[in-house]
VEXDREN-2710 file (C-alpha; in Angstrom, 1 decimal):
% VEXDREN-2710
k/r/px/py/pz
1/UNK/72.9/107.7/97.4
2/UNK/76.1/108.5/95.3
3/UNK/77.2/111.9/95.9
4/UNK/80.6/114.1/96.2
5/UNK/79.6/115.3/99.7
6/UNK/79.5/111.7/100.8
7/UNK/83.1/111.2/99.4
8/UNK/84.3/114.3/101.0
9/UNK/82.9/113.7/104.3
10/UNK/84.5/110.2/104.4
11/UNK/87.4/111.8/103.6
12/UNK/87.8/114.2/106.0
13/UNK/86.6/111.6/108.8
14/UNK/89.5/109.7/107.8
15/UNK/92.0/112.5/108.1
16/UNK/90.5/113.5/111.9
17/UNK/90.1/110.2/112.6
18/UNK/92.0/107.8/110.7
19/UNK/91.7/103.7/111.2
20/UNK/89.7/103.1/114.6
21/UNK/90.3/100.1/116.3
22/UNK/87.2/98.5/117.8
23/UNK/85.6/94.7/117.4
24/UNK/82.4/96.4/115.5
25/UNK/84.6/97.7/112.9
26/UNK/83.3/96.7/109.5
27/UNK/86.3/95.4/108.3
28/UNK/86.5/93.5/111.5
29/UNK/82.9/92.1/111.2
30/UNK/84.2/90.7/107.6
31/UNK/87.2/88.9/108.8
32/UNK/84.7/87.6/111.7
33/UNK/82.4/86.2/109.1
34/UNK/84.8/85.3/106.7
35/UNK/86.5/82.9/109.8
36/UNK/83.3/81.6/110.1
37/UNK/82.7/80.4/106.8
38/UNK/86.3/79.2/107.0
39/UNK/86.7/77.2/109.4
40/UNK/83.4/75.1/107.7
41/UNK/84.6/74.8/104.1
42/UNK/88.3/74.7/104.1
43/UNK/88.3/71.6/103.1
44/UNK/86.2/71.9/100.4
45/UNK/89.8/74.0/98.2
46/UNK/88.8/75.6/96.0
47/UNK/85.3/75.6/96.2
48/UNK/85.3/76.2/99.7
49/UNK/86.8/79.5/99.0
50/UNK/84.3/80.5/96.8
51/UNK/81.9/79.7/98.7
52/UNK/83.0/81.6/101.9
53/UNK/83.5/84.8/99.7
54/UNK/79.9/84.6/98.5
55/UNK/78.8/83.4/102.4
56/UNK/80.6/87.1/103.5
57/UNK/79.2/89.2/101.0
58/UNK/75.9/88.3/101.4
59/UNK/76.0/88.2/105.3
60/UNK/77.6/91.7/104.7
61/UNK/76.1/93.1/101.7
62/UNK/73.0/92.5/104.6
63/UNK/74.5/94.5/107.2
64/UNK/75.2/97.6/104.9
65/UNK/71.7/97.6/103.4
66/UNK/70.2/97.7/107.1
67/UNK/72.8/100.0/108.6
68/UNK/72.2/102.2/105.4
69/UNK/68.7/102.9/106.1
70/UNK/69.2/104.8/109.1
71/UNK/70.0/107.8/106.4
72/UNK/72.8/109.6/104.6
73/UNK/74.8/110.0/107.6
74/UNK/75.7/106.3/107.9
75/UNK/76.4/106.1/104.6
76/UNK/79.4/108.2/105.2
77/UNK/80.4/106.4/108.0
78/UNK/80.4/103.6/106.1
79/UNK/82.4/104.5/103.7
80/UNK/85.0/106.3/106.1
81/UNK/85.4/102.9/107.2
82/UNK/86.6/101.6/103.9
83/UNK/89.4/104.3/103.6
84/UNK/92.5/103.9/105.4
85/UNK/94.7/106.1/104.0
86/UNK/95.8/108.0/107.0
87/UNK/96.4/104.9/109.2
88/UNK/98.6/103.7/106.0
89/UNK/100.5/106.8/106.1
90/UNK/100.8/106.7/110.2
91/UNK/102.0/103.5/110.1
92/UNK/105.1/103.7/107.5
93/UNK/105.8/106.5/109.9
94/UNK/106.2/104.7/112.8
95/UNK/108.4/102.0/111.0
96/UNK/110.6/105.3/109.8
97/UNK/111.0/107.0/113.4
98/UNK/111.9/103.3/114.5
99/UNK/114.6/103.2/111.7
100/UNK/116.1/106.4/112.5
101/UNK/116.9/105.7/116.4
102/UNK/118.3/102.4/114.5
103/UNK/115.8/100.6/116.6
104/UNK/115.8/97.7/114.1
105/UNK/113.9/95.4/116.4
106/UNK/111.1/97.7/116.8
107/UNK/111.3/98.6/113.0
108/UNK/110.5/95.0/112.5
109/UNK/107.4/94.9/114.5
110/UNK/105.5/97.7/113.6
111/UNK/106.2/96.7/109.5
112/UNK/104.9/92.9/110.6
113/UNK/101.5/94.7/111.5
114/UNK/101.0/96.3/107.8
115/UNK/102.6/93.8/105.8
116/UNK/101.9/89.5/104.9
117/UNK/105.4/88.7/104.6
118/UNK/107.8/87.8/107.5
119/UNK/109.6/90.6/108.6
120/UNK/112.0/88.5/111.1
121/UNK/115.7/89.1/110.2
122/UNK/114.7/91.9/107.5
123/UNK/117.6/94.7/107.4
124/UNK/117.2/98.5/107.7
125/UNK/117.2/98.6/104.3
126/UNK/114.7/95.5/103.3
127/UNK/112.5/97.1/106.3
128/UNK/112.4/100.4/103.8
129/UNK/111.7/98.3/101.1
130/UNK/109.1/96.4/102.8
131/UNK/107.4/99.8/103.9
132/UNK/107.1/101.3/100.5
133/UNK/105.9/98.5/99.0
134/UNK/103.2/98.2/101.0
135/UNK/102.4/102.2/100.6
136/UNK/102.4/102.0/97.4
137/UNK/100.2/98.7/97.0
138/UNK/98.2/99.6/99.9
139/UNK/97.1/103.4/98.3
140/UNK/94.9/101.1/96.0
141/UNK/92.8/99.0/98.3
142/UNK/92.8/101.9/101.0
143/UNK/91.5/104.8/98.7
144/UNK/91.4/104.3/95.1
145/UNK/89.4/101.0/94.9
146/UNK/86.6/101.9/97.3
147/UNK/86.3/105.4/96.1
148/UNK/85.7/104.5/92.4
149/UNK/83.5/101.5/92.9
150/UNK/81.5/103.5/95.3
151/UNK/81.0/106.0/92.2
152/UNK/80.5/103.2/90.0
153/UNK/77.8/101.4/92.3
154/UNK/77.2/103.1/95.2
155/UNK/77.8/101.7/98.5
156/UNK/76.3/98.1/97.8
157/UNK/79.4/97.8/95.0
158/UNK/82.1/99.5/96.9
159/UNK/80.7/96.9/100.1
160/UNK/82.0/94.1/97.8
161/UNK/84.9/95.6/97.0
162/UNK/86.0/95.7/100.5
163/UNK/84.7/92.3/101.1
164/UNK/86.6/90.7/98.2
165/UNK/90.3/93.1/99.5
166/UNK/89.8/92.1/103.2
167/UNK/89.4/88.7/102.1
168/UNK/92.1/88.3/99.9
169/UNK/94.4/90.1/102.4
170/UNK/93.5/86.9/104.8
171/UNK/93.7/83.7/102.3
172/UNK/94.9/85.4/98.7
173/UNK/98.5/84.1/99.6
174/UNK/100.4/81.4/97.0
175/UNK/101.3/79.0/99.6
176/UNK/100.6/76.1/100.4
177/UNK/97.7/76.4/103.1
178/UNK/96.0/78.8/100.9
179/UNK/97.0/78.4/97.2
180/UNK/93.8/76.2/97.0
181/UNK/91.4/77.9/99.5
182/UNK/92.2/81.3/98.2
183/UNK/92.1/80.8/93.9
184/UNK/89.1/82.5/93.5
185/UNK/89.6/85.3/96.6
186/UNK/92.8/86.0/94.3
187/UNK/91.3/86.0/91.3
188/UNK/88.2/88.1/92.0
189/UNK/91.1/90.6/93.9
190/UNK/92.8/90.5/90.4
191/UNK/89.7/91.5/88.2
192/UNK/88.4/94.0/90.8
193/UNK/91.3/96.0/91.3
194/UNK/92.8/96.1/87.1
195/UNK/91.3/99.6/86.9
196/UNK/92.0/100.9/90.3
197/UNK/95.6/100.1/90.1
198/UNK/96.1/101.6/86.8
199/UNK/94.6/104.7/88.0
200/UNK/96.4/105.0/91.5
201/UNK/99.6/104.9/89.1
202/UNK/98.0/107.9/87.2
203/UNK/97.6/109.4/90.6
204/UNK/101.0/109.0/91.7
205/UNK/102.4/110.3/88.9
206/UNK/100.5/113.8/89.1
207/UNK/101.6/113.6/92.5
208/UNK/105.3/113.3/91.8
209/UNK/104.9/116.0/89.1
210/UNK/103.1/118.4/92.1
211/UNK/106.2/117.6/94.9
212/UNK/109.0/118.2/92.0
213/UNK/109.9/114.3/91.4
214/UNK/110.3/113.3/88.2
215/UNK/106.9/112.6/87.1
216/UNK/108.3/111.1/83.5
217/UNK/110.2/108.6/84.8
218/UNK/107.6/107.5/87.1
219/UNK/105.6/107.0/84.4
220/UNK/107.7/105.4/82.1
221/UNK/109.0/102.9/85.1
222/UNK/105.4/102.1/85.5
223/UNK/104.3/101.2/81.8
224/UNK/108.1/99.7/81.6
225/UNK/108.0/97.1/84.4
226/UNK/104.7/96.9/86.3
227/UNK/104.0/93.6/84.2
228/UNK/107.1/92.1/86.2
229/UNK/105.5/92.1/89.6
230/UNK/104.3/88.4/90.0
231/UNK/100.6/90.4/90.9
232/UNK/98.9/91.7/87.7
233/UNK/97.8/94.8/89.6
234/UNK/100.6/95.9/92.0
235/UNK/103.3/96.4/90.2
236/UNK/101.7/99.6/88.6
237/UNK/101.8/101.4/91.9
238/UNK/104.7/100.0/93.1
239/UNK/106.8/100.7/89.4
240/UNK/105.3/104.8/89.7
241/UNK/106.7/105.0/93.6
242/UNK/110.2/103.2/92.3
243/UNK/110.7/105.4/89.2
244/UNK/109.5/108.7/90.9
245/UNK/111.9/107.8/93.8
246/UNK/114.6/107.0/91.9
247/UNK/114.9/103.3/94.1
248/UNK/114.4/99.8/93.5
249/UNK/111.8/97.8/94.7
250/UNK/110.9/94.1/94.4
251/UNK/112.8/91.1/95.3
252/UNK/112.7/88.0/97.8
253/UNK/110.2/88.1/100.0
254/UNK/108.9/85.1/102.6
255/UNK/105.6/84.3/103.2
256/UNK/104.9/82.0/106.0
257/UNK/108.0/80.5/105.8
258/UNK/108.0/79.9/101.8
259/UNK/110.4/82.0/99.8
260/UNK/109.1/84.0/96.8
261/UNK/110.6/85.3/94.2
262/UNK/109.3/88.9/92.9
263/UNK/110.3/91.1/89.6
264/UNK/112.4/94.1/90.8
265/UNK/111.3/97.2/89.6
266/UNK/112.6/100.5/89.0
267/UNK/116.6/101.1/88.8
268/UNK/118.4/102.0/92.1
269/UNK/120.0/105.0/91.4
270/UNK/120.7/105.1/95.1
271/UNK/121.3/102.8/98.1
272/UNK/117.5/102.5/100.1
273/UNK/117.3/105.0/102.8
274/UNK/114.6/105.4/105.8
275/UNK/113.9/109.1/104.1
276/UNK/112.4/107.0/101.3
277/UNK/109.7/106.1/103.6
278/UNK/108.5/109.8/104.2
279/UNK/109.0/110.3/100.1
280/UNK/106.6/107.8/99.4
281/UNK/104.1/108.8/102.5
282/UNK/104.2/112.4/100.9
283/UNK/103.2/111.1/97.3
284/UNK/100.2/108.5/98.9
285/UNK/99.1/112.2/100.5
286/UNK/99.2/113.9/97.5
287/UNK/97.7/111.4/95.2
288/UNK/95.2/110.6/97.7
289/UNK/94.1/114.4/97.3
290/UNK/94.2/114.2/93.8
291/UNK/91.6/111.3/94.2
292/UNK/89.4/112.9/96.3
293/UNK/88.9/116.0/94.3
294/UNK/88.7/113.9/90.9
295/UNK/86.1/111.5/91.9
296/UNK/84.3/114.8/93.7
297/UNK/84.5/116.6/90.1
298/UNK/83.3/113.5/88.4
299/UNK/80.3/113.8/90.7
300/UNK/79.6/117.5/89.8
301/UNK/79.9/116.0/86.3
302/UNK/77.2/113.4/86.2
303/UNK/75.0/115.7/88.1
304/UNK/75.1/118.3/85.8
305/UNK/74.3/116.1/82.8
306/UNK/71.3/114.5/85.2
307/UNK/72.2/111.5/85.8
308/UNK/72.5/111.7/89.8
309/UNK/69.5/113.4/91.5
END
């Protein structure tokens, strides 16, 4: 059942709750089964990979229709699970109180646990860079994506959504081990997330205009340069973050030992700092609010025209 209460209370289980840690943990259970298929149809390349995304979502799509059943209140568990915005913004934290005691070291580690790339040898400043990024990319597959697919389609759709982003976070990678496995993870990551992107950059912009940032050149960095990110779907977050920020993000970055190349955006006004870190944690709060109370309105909305029961 699609409803606004459901979004709220997932929500607000985040926020008390945030990102537990436990082997039954949905997103767990899909990286189980997705390893499964894996380890059966690598070889297969390309086809292989389709193949183990279709394997996981139907194994999963399987689980969530049973679990479902047991009644509304699972279904908000459910989708709690799919957020992660507060174990997002606890994370970046940590990698800016390690950057402050000019703990480099542990700086390092706790950014190797959010991000894909290699984050051995990084310096303070890259480790900033790193962190944002990965706020700012992240504030799409941990709150926007599942919230407006689970308008869309209910939990079934937002289910896939999740499958598709968990697997892409594991194979989606350009190098060579995965570049063949994970073509159509990629792909399917691409086409799922062209709206959600393009509205967590709307987000972030009403967000900078709320904390006093300047909203306009957020916007304008976004529509500017977000087309230079070698993703089609990250550089719109990223590009609102840089301009509203006033930094530049983008660069090299190394992926399992392969060095990649990626557009820079935004203009850097300023030398990277760890304060940028708690910047861009306070706009992925207040866009993530901004979310919440949209997709809650747009519920009110349908109901009132009698489309949700």
């Amino acid at each position: 059942m699609i409803s606004g209460a459901a979004i709220l209370g997932a929500y607000f289980l985040d926020q008390l709750f945030g990102d537990p840690h436990f082997r039954l943990h949905p997103v767990c259970l899909i990286g189980a089964v997705a390893e499964f298929w894996r380890k059966r149809l690598y070889a297969l390349g390309k086809l292989g990979g389709l193949l183990t995304l279709l394997g996981t979502v139907f194994v999963f799509e399987l689980l969530v229709l049973g679990a479902s059943r047991l009644g509304p209140f699972m279904e908000v568990v459910i989708l709690y699970f799919y957020l992660a915005e507060k174990a997002l913004r606890e994370e970046a934290l940590k990698v800016y109180q390690a950057l402050v005691r000019k703990d480099l070291f542990q700086a390092r580690r706790v950014l190797s646990f959010i991000v894909g790339r290699e984050t051995k040898g990084l310096s303070s400043a890259q480790c900033v860079r790193a962190t944002i990024e990965t706020v700012a990319e992240n504030f799409t597959d941990a709150v926007v994506g599942p919230l407006f697919y689970y308008v869309v389609g209910g939990l079934p759709l937002a289910t896939f959504y999740k499958v598709v982003e968990t697997l892409d976070s594991m194979y989606g990678y350009k190098t060579k081990k995965w570049r063949e496995f994970g073509f159509f993870i990629a792909r399917a990551d691409d086409l799922l997330n062209f709206l959600p992107a393009r509205g967590a950059m709307f987000f972030l912009v009403l967000a900078a205009l709320f904390l006093g940032m300047p909203f306009r050149r957020a916007f304008y960095t976004a529509v500017r340069e977000a087309r230079k990110h070698d993703s089609p779907n990250a550089g719109w977050p990223e590009a609102a973050v840089a301009g509203a920020l006033g930094i530049q993000l983008g660069g090299q970055v190394i992926y399992q030992g392969e060095v990649f190349q990626k557009g820079t955006l935004g203009q850097a006004l300023r030398s990277l700092e760890p304060l940028d870190i708690k910047r861009a944690v306070a706009l992925l709060r207040v866009a993530t609010c901004g979310v919440v109370l949209f997709f809650c309105l747009v519920e009110v909305f349908l109901w009132k025209l009698g489309y949700l029961h």
